[in-house]
KEMARDREN-602248 format. One line per field, with one value per residue (C-alpha): residue in one letter; x, z, y. Coordinates in Angstrom, 1 decimal, m for minus. Each point is the difference from the previous one (the first is absolute). Example, Ala and Ser with C-alpha at 12.3 -4.5 7.8 and 13.67 -1.06 7.14 Angstrom:
// residues 2
residu = a / s
px = 12.3 / 1.4
pz = 7.8 / m0.7
py = m4.5 / 3.4
END
This chain:
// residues 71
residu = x / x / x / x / x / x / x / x / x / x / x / x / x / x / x / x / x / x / x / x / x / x / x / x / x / x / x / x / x / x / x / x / x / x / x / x / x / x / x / x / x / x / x / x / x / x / x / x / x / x / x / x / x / x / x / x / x / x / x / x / x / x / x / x / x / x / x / x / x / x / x
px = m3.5 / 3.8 / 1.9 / 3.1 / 2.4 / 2.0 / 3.5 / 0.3 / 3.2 / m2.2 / m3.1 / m0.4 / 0.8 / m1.9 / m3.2 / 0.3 / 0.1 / m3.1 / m2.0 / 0.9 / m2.2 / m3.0 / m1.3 / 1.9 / m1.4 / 2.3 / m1.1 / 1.6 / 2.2 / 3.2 / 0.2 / m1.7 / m2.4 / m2.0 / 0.6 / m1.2 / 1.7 / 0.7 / 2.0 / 2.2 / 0.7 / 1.2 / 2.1 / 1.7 / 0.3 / 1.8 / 2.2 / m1.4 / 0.5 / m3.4 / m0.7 / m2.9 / m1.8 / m2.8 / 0.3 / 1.0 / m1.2 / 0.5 / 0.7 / 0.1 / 2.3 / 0.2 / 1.9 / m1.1 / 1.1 / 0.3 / m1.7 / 3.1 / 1.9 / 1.7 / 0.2
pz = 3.5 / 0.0 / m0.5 / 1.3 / 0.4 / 3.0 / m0.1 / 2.3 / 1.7 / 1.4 / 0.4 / 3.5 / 0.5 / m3.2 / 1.6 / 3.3 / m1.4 / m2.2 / 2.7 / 2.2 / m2.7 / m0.7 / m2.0 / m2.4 / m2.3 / m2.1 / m3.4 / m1.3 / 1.3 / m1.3 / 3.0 / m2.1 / 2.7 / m0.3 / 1.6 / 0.8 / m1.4 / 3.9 / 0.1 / m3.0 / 1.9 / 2.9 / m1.5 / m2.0 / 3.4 / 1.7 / m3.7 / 0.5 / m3.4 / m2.0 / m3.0 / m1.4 / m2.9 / m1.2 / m2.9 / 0.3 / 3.7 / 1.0 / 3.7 / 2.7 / m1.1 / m3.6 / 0.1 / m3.0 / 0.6 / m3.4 / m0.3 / 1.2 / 1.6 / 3.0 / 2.7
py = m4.2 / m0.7 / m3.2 / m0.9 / m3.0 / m0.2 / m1.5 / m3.4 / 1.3 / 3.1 / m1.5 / 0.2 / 3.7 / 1.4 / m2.1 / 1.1 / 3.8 / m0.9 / m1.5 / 2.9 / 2.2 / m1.9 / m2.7 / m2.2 / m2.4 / m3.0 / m0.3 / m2.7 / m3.4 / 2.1 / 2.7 / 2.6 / 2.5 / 2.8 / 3.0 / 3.8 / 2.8 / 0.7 / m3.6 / 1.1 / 3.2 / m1.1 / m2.9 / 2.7 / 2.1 / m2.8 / m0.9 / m3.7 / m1.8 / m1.1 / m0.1 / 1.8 / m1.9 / 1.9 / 2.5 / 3.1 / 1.6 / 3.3 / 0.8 / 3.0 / 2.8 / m1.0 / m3.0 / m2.5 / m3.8 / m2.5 / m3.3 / m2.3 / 2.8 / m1.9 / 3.0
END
């Protein structure tokens, strides 16, 4: 499953978009949640900034995200 780090100054907008898709879980005491492949859609679809901490993760249409890549 995905990883992501949300930036403080967005947090309440990113979360409202994640919650608005299903079922987030925090991971760790630094904001670090895991999230569905659908969750990193959809904050792409809206351009809300995360950033997606997992290794390499290929998404829908071909699109390949880096571990650390701030989108």
């Amino acid at each position: 499953m995905p990883r992501i780090r949300i930036p403080q100054e967005h947090w309440g907008e990113v979360w409202m978009a994640l919650v608005g898709v299903g079922s987030v879980s925090l991971i760790s005491e630094e904001p670090v949640y895991i999230v569905s492949k659908r969750h990193i859609e959809v904050l792409k679809e809206k351009h809300l900034p995360f950033e997606l901490l997992n290794s390499t993760y290929k998404l829908v249409g071909g699109n390949v995200a880096q571990a650390g890549e701030k989108i």
